[in-house]
N, C-alpha and C positions, 0 to 999 in steps of 0.2 A: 765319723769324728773329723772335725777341720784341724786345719792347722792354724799356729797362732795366727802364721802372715796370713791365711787366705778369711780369716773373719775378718768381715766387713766392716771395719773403720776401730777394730780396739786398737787402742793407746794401750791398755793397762792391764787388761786381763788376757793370761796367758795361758788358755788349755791346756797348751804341748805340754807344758811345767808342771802344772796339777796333774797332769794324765800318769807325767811318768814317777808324781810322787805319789798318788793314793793307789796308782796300777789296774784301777777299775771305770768306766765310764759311767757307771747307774751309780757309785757310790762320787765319783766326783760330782756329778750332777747333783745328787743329793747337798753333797758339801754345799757346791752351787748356792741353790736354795737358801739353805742355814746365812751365806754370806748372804747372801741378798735381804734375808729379813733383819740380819744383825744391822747392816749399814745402813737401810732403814728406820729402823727403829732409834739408831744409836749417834747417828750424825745429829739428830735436833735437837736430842738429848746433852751431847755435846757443846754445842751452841748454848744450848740453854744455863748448863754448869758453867762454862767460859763466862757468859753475859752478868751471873749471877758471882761470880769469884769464887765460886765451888771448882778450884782447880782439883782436889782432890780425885773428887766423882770423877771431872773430865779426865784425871788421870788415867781413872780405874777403866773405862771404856778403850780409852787410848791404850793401857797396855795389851786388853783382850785382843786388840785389833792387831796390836805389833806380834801377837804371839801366833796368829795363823793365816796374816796377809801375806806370808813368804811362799805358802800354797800355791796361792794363785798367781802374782806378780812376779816380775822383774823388779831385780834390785835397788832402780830410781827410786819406784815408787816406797818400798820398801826401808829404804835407807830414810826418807822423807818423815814416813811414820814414826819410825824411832827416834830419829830428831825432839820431833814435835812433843812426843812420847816422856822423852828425857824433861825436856821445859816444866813438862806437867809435874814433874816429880817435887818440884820446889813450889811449896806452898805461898812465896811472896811473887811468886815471876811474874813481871808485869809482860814478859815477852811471848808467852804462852798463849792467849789469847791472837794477839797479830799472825804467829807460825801458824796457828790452827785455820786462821782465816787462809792464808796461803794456801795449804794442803787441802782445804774442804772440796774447791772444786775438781780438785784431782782425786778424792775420793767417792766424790757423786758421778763423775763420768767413769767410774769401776762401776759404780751400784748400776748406770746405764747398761752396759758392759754387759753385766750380769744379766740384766733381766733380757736384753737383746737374747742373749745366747741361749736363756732358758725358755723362752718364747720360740726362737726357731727350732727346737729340739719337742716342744710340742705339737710342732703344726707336724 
């Protein structure tokens, strides 16, 4: 197992953090995994509710993410999400769409992040 500092260029995702809260390596990995399809799946999906004014949906997404991105992160990123998170919750926000564009790319370089790490844990 690495440490956060010694993985190779993370910004965002925090092993050490996740290790010492799920307390197992095959099951954070696994967690791993799970994020990595969610943020996947769930950032374009995102986009697409925002682009469309379907704030709600992009709420619903938003909040899944606020509620188990503390797993793996540090607080910046974490704090950022629930922000963004909060905006969603008002169905006229015309601000919610702009913060989501802020945070998108700090949540795709996690999803990088992720898959880097789940990739060298294969080889």
């Amino acid at each position: 197992m690495t440490s956060p500092s010694s993985q190779a260029g993370a910004i965002y995702l925090d092993t050490g953090l996740a290790l010492s809260q799920i307390g197992d390596v095959e099951a954070m990995n696994g967690m791993l995994a799970m994020l990595q399809d969610t943020l996947a799946q769930d950032l374009p999906q995102i986009d697409s509710f925002l682009r469309a004014g379907d704030i709600g949906n992009a709420n619903r997404l938003l909040h899944a993410l606020k509620g188990f991105i503390p797993i793996f992160c540090q607080a910046d990123l974490c704090a950022h999400v629930v922000r963004v998170e909060a905006l969603t919750k008002d169905s006229g926000s015309t601000t919610a769409a702009p913060a989501y564009l802020a945070l998108k790319p700090q949540l795709e370089q996690l999803l990088a992040e992720v898959r880097a790490h789940l990739l060298a844990i294969a080889s």
